[in-house]
C-alpha positions in Angstrom: 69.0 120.4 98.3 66.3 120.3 96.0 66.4 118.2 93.1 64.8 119.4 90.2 66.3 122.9 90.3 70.0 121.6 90.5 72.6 123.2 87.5 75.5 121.1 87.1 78.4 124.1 87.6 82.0 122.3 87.0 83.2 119.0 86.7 86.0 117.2 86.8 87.5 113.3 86.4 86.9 112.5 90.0 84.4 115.5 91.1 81.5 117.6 90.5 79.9 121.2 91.6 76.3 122.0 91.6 74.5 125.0 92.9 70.2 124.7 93.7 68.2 127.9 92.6 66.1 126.9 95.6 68.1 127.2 98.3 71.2 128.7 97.0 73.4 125.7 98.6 76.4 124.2 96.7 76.7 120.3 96.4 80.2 118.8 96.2 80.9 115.1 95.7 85.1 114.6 95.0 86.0 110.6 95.1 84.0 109.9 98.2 83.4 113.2 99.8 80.3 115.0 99.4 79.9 118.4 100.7 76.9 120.9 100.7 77.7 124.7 101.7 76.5 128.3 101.2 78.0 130.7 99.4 80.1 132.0 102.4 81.0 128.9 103.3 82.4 127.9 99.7 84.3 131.0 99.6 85.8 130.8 102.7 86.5 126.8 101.8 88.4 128.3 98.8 90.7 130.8 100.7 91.2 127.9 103.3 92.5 125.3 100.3 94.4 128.4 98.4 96.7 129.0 101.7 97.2 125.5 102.3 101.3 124.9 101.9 101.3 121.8 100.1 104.9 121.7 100.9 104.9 121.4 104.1 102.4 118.9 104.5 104.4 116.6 102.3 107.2 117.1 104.1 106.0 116.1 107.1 103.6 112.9 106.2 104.8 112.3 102.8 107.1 109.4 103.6 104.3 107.8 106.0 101.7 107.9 103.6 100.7 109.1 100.0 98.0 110.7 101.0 99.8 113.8 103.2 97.8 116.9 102.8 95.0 117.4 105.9 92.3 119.0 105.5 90.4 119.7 109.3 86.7 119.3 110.0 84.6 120.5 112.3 83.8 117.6 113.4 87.4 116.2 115.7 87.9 113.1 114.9 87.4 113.5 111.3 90.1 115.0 108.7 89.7 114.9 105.1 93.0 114.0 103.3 94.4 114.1 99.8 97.2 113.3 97.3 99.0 116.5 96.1 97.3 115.3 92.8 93.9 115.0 94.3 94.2 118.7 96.2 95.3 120.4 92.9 92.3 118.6 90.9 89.7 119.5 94.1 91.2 123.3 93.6 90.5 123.3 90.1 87.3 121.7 90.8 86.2 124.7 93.2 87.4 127.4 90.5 84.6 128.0 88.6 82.3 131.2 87.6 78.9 130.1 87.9 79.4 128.7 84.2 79.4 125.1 83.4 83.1 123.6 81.8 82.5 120.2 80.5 85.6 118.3 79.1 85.5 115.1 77.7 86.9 112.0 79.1 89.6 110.4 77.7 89.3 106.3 77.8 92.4 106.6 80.6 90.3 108.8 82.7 87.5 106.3 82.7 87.8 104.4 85.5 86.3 101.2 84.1 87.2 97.6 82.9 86.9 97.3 79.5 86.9 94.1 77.2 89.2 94.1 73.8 86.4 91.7 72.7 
């Protein structure tokens, strides 16, 4: 991905979207995940997410851990997983139309330390 022709698309508290006029790749960071894909493979990302049963997953995992809904890889041994909180904010993340949404932060969504002093 090339740097200087990056256009911030959509952000959120914990991610962000950006497309490269270059090379037409999309660049995804969410918490600690950082993705890069091409159109197709964004799209078909999306459609993978928007029949995901969040349901289900919680169901099954939710009493074992917070963190319930799986998302596979293509790499085996590597799952991505989320809170039903985090999925529905990495959806909204991924629903954008190629215009940029900034929202301000509220000093709760700041994840910082601050000093009354």
């Amino acid at each position: 991905m090339c740097r200087k022709n990056i256009k911030v698309i959509k952000r959120t508290k914990s991610g962000m979207i950006r497309k490269c006029s270059s090379c037409k790749k999309y660049n995804i960071t969410f918490n600690n995940i950082f993705l890069e894909l091409t159109e197709s493979e964004l799209y078909n990302f999306k459609k993978y997410l928007e029949l995901t049963d969040i349901e289900h997953w919680e169901n099954e995992y939710g009493i074992m851990n917070n963190k319930a809904i799986p998302i596979p890889t293509n790499q085996n041994n590597l799952i991505l997983v989320f809170s039903r909180t985090e999925f529905e904010e990495f959806k909204i993340l991924l629903d954008f139309k190629e215009e940029i949404h900034f929202k301000s932060l509220t000093s709760r969504e700041i994840k910082s330390n601050f000093c009354n002093n």
